[in-house]
C-alpha positions as CSV (number, residue, x, y, z in Angstrom):
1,X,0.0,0.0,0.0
2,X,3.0,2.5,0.9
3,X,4.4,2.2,-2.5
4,X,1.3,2.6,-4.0
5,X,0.7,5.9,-2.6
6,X,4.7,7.6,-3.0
7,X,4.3,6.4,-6.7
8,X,1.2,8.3,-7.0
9,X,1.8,11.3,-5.0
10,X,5.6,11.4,-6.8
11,X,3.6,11.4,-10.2
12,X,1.7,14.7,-9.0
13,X,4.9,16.6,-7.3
14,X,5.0,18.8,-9.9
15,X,4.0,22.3,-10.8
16,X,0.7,24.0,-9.7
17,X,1.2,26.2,-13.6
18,X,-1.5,23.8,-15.4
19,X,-4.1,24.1,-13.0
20,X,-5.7,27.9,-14.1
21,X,-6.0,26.5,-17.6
22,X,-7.4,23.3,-15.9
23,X,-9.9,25.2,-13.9
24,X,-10.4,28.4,-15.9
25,X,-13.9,27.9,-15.4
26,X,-14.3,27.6,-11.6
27,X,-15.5,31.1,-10.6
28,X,-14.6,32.8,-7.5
29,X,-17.9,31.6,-5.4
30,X,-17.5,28.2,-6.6
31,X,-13.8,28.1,-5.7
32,X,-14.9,28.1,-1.9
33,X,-15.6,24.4,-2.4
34,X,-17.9,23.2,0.4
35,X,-18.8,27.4,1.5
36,X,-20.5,27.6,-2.2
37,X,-23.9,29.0,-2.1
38,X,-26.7,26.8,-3.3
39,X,-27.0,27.6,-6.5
40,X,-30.7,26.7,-7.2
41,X,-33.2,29.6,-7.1
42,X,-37.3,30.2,-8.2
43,X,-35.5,31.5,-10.7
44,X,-33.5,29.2,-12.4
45,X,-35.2,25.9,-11.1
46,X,-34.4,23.1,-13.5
47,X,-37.5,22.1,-15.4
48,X,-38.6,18.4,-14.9
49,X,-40.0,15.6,-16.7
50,X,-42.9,15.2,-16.8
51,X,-44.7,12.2,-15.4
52,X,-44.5,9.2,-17.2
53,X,-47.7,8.3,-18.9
54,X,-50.1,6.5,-16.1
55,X,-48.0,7.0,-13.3
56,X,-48.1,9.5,-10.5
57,X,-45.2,10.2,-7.6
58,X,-46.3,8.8,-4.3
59,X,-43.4,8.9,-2.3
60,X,-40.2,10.5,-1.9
61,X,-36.4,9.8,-0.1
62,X,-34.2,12.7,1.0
63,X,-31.0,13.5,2.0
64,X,-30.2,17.1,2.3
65,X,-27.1,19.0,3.4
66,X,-28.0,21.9,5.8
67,X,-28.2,25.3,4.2
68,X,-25.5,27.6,4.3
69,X,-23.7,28.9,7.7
70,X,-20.8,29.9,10.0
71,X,-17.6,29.1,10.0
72,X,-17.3,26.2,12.6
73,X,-15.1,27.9,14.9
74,X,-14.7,30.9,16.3
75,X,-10.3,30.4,16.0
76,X,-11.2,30.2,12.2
77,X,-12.2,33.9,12.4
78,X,-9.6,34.6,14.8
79,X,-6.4,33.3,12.9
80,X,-6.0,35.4,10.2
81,X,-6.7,38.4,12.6
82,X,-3.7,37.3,14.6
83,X,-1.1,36.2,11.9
84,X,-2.2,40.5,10.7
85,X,-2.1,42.0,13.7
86,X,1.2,40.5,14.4
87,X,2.7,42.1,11.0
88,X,1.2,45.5,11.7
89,X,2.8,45.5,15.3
90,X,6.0,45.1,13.2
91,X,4.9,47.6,11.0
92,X,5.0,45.4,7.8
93,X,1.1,45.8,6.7
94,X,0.7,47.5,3.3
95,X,-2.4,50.4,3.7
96,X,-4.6,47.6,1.8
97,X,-3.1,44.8,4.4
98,X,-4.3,47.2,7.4
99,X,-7.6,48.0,5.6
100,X,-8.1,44.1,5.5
101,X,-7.4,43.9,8.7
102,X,-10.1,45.6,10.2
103,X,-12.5,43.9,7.8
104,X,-11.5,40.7,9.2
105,X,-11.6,42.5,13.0
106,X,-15.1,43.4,12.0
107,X,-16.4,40.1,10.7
108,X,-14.4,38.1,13.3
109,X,-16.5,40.2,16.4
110,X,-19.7,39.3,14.4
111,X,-18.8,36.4,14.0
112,X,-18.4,35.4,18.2
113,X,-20.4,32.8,19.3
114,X,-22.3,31.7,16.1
115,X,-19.8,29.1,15.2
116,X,-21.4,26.8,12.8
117,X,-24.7,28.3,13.0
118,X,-27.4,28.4,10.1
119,X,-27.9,32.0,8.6
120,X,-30.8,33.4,7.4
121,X,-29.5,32.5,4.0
122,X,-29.2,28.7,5.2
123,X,-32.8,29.0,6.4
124,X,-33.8,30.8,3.2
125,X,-32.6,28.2,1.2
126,X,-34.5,25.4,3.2
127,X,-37.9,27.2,2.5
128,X,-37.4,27.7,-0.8
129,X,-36.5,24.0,-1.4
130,X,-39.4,22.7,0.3
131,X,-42.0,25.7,-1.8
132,X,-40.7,24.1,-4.8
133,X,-40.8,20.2,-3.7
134,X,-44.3,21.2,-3.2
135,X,-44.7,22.8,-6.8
136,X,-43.0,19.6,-8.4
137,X,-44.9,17.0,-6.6
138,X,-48.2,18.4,-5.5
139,X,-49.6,14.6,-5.1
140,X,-47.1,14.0,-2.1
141,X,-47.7,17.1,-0.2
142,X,-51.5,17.2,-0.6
143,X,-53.4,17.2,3.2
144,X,-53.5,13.9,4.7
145,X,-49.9,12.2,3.6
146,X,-47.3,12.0,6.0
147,X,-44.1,13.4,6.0
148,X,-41.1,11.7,8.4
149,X,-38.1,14.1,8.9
150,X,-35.0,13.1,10.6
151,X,-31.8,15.2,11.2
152,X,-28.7,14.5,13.2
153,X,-28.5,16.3,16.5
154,X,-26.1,19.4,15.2
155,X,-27.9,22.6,15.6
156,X,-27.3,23.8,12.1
157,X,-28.9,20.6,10.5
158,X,-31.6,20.6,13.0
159,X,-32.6,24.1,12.2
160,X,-32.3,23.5,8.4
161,X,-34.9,20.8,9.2
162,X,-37.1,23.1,10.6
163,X,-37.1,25.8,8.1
164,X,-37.9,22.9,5.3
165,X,-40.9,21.4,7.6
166,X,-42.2,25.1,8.9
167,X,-42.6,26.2,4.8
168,X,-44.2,22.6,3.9
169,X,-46.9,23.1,7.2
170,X,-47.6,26.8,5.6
171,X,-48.1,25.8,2.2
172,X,-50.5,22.8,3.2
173,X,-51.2,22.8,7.2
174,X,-52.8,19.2,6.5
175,X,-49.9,17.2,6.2
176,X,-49.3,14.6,9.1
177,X,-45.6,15.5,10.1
178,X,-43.4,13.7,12.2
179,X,-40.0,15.4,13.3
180,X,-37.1,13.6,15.2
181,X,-33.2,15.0,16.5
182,X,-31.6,12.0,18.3
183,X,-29.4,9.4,18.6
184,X,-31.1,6.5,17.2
185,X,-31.2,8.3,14.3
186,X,-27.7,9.5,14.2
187,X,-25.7,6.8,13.5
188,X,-27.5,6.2,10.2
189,X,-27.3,9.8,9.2
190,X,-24.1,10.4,10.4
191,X,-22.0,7.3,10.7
192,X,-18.8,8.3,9.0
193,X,-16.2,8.6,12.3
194,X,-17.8,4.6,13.1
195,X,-16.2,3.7,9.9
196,X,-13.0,3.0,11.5
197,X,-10.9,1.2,8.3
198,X,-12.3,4.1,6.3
199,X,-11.3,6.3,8.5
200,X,-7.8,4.8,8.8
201,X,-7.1,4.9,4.5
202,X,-8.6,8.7,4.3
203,X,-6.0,9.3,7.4
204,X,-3.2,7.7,5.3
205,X,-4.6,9.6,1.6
206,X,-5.1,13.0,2.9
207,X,-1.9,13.2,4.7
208,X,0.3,12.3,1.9
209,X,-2.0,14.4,-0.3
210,X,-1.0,17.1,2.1
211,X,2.6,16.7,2.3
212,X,2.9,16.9,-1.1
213,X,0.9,19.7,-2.1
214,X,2.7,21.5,0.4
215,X,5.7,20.7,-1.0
216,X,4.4,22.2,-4.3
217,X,5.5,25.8,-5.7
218,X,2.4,28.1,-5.1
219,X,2.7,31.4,-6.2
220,X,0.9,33.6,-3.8
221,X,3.3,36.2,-4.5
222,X,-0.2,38.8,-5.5
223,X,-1.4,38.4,-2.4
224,X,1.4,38.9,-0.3
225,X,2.5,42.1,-2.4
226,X,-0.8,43.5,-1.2
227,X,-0.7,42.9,2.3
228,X,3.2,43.1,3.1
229,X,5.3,45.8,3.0
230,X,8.2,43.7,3.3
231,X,8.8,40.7,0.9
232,X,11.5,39.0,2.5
233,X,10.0,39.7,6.0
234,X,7.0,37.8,4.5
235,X,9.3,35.2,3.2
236,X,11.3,34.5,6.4
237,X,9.4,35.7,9.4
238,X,5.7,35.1,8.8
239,X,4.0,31.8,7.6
240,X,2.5,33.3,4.2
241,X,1.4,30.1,2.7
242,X,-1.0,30.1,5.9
243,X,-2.1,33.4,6.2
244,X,-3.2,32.8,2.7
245,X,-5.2,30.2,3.8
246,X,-6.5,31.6,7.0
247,X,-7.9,34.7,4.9
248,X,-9.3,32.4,2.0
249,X,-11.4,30.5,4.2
250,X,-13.1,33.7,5.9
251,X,-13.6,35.1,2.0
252,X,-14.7,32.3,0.3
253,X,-17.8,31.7,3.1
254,X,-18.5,35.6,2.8
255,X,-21.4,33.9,-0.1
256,X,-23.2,31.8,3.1
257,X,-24.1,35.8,4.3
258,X,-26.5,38.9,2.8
259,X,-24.6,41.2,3.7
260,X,-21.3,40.9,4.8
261,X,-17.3,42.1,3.2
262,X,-16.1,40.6,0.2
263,X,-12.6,39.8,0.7
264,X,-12.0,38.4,-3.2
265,X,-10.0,41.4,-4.2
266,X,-7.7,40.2,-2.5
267,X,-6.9,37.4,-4.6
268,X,-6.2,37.1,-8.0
269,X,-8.8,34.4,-10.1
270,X,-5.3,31.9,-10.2
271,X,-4.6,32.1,-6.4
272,X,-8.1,31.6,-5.7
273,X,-7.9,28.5,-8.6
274,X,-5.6,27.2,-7.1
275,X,-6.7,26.7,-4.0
276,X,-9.9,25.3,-5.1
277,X,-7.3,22.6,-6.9
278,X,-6.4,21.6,-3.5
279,X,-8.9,21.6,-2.3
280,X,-10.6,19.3,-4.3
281,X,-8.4,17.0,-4.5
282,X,-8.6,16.8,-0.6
283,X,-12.8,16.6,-1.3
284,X,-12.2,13.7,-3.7
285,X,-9.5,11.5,-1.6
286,X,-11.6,12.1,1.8
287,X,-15.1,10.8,0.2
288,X,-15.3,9.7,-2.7
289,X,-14.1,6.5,-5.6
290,X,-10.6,6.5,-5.8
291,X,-7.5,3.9,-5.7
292,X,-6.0,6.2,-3.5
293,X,-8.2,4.5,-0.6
294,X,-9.1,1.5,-2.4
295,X,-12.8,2.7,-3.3
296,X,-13.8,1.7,0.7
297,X,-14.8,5.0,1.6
298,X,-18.0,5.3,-0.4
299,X,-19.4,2.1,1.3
300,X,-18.9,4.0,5.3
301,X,-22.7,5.2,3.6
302,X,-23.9,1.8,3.0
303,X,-26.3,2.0,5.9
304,X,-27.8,5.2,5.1
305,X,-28.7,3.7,1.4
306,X,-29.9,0.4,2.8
307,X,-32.3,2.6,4.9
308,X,-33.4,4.5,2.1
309,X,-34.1,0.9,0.2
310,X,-36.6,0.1,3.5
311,X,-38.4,3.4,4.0
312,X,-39.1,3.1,-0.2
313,X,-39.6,-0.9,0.3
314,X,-42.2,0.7,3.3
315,X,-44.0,3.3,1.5
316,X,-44.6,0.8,-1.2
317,X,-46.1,-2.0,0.8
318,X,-47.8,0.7,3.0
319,X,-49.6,2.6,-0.1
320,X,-49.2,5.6,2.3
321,X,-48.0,9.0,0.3
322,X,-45.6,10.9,1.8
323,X,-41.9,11.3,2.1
324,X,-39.2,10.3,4.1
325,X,-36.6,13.8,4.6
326,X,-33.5,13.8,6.5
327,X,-31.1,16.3,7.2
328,X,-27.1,15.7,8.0
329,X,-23.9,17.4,6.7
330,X,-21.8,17.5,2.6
331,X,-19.5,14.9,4.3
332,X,-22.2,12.3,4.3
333,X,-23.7,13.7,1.2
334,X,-21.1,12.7,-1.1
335,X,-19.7,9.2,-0.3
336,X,-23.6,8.8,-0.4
337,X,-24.0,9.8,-3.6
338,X,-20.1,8.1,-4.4
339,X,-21.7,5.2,-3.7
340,X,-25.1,5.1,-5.5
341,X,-23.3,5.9,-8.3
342,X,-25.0,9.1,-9.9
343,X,-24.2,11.4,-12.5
344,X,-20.0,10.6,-12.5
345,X,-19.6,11.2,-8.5
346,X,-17.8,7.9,-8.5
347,X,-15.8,9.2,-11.2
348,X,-12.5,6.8,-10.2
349,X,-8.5,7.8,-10.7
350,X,-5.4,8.1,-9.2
351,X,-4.2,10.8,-11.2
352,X,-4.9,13.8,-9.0
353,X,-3.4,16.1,-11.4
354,X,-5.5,15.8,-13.6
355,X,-8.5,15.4,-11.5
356,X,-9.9,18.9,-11.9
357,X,-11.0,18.2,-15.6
358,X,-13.2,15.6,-14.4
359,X,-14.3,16.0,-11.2
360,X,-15.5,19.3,-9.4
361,X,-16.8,18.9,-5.8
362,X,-18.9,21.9,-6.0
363,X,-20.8,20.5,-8.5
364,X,-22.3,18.1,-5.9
365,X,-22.3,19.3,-1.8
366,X,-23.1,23.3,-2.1
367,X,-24.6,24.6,1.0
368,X,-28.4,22.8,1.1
369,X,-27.3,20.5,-1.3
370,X,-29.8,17.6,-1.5
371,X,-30.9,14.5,-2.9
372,X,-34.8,13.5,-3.8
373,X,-35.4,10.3,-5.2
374,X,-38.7,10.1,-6.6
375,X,-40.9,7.6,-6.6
376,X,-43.9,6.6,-9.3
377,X,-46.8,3.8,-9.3
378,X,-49.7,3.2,-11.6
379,X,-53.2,5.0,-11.8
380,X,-56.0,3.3,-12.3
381,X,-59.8,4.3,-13.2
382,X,-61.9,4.6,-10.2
383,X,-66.0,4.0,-10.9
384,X,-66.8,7.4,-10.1
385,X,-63.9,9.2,-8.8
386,X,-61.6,9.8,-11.9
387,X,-57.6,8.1,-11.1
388,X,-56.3,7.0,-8.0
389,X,-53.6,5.0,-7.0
390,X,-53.1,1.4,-7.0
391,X,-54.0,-0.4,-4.0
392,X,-52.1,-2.8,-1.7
393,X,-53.7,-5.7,-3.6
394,X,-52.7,-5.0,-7.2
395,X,-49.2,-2.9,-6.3
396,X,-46.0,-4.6,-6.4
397,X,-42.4,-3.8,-6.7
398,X,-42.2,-4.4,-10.7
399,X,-44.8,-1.2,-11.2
400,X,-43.3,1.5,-9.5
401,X,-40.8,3.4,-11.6
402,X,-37.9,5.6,-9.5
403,X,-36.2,8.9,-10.7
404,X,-33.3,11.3,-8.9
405,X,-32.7,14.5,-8.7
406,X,-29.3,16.2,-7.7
407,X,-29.6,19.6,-6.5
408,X,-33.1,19.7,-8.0
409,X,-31.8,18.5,-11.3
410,X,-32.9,15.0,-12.8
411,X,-29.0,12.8,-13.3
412,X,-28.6,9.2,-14.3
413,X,-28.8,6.5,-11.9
414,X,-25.8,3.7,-13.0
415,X,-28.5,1.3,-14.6
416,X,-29.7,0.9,-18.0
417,X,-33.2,2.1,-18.7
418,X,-35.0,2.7,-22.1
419,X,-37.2,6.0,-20.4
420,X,-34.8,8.3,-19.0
421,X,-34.9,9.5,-16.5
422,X,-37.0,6.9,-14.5
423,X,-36.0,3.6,-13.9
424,X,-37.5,0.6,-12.9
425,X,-37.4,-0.1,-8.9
426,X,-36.8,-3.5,-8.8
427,X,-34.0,-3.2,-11.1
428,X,-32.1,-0.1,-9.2
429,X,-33.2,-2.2,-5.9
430,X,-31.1,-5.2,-7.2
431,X,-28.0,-3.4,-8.4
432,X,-27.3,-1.8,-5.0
433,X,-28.1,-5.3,-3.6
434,X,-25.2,-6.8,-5.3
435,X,-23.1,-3.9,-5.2
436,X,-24.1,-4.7,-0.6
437,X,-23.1,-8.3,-1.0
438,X,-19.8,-7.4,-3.1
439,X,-19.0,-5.4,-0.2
440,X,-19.0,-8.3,1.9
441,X,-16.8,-10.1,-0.4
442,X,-14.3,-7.7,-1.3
443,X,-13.9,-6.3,2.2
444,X,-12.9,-7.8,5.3
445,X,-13.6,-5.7,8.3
């Protein structure tokens, strides 16, 4: 295993120069990685299928991300205040390096005590969610279904939870809603640090990753030219490289607020490029499909997806309409999603230079970031009522028909299907069933 990872990490010890042209595209919002702002709005709302013919959606499963927030520590704010202050004691802050100083004094002091928290953008972004789950599948909100939320027991996710179930409750008050925050629940929704021989690779993967990315040429020379009055007091007496990164991380989480200073002037688009590179890459080797921890870290989700398989398996046999909606965190989100196998999230390589022009975390775990898969069973003629839905006697697995959405947007699941985008159940139900027991076989825990 060793010389696996020194002959990979050797093979991408070289320059950082490709990685603008690599990532021209990435724009200054979405270089903040897992701080980008969800992206859906009213707005721009994909448009969806429509149903296919004879079917109607009777049940849905969720996973959603909570919406955007705080930085998770109030030292996070605090850093780069202390690496500047330090320099202007010494008298080595550039007017524009004092000026960002008391930006970052300003945001740091509101910042106290809400570390982590949901803002009113993160609860924004709930409501809206839910208003449009509503407009897309007005059969499984109607009064009288039942909606089951679950969210592990961190504030942020709970509140999320509650700003999605509050706008549902307003738009129809006749939903049956049942809420739950607890630890019977969490290890399902949040089992990741159980996972111990994932835990151990991604512990091995990211530290390499590290060392060598440190070891890397960065040219943050823009930035330092603007804070520092001194170059080779920058160079020898201060950490740069972090106060780079201390700064970034306020700035880039700047888009989780209304109203609060942008800090991307002081970056040029490659510096801020390049950190998204790294970052990335750190995404893709902590979560996702890759040689780099033998593809095992995926599966630490396999218990979430088996109990999305029983509360559809449920909702089928129970001919109840509803949904099933639960609430967790971006670092459960996208092994999930790694694992199901949707839309090239389990995009596989070892080449992490070139990993940029393939994969793009963003893409999949914004703030609110969320999964609905959809579910669809025959109509049938009532005598005197127009259609309803099949009942327990004449519905079984092989009728109901299953479609996805990403981030609101319908993707592929891995299976073949002659109807895009639905698929049959049984046949989606089967593939993860195999992929289960070929985790039992490849694996040895």
């Amino acid at each position: 295993m060793n010389r696996i990872f020194i002959g990979v990490f050797m093979a991408i010890a070289g320059t950082l120069c490709s990685h603008a042209e690599i990532a021209a595209d990435v724009d200054r919002y979405q270089a903040g990685s897992q701080y980008y702002a969800y992206p859906v709005t009213d707005d721009n709302a994909p448009v969806l299928s429509s149903s296919p013919e004879g079917y109607e959606p009777f049940h849905i499963e969720h996973y959603g991300r909570h919406g955007s927030r705080w930085l998770t520590a109030d030292e996070l704010y605090m850093r780069p205040v202390d690496y500047l202050r330090q320099a202007d004691m010494k008298g080595k802050l550039t007017e524009r390096g004092r000026l960002l100083l008391k930006q970052l004094i300003f945001v740091s002091e509101v910042a106290k005590n809400k570390a982590g928290e949901l803002t009113p953008l993160g609860h924004r972004q709930h409501r809206q969610i839910a208003r449009r789950m509503v407009k897309n599948f007005p059969e499984i909100y109607r009064a009288g279904n039942y909606v089951n939320a679950n969210s592990t027991v961190v504030i942020r996710c709970i509140l999320s939870m509650a700003s999605e179930i509050a706008e549902l409750k307003a738009i129809e008050p006749g939903l049956n809603v049942k809420c739950d925050a607890s630890m019977e629940t969490q290890n399902t929704l949040n089992y990741n640090h159980l996972d111990i021989p994932a835990q151990q690779l991604i512990a091995t993967a990211t530290s390499e990753l590290s060392e060598n990315f440190s070891a890397r040429p960065r040219d943050i020379s823009s930035f330092t030219e603007l804070v520092f009055n001194d170059a080779a007091w920058a160079k020898d007496s201060i950490d740069s490289r972090s106060v780079f990164k201390s700064v970034f991380e306020v700035a880039v989480n700047a888009q989780s607020h209304d109203n609060l200073y942008e800090l991307y002037d002081f970056f040029t688009p490659g510096e801020l490029r390049d950190e998204w590179v790294e970052r990335n890459a750190e995404w893709y080797v902590t979560a996702c499909n890759t040689p780099l921890t033998s593809g095992r870290v995926p599966y630490s989700q396999r218990y979430l997806l088996r109990s999305i398989i029983e509360g559809a398996d449920s909702a089928i046999v129970s001919n109840k309409v509803g949904a099933n909606l639960r609430f967790g965190h971006e670092s459960v989100l996208l092994p999930l999603i790694t694992l199901m196998e949707i839309n090239n999230v389990d995009y596989s390589t070892d080449n992490i230079d070139n990993l940029a022009n393939n994969w793009r975390n963003f893409e999949f775990f914004p703030m609110a970031s969320n999964i609905q898969i959809v579910f669809y069973r025959p109509v049938i003629q009532a005598h005197n009522s127009g259609y309803r839905l099949s009942s327990n006697d004449e519905q079984t697995g092989s009728d109901i028909l299953v479609k996805i959405l990403l981030n609101e947007k319908e993707v592929p699941f891995p299976i073949k299907t002659t109807s895009y985008p639905y698929y049959k159940w049984d046949d989606l139900r089967s593939y993860y069933d195999n992929k289960f027991n070929g985790f039992k076989d490849k694996f040895q825990e």
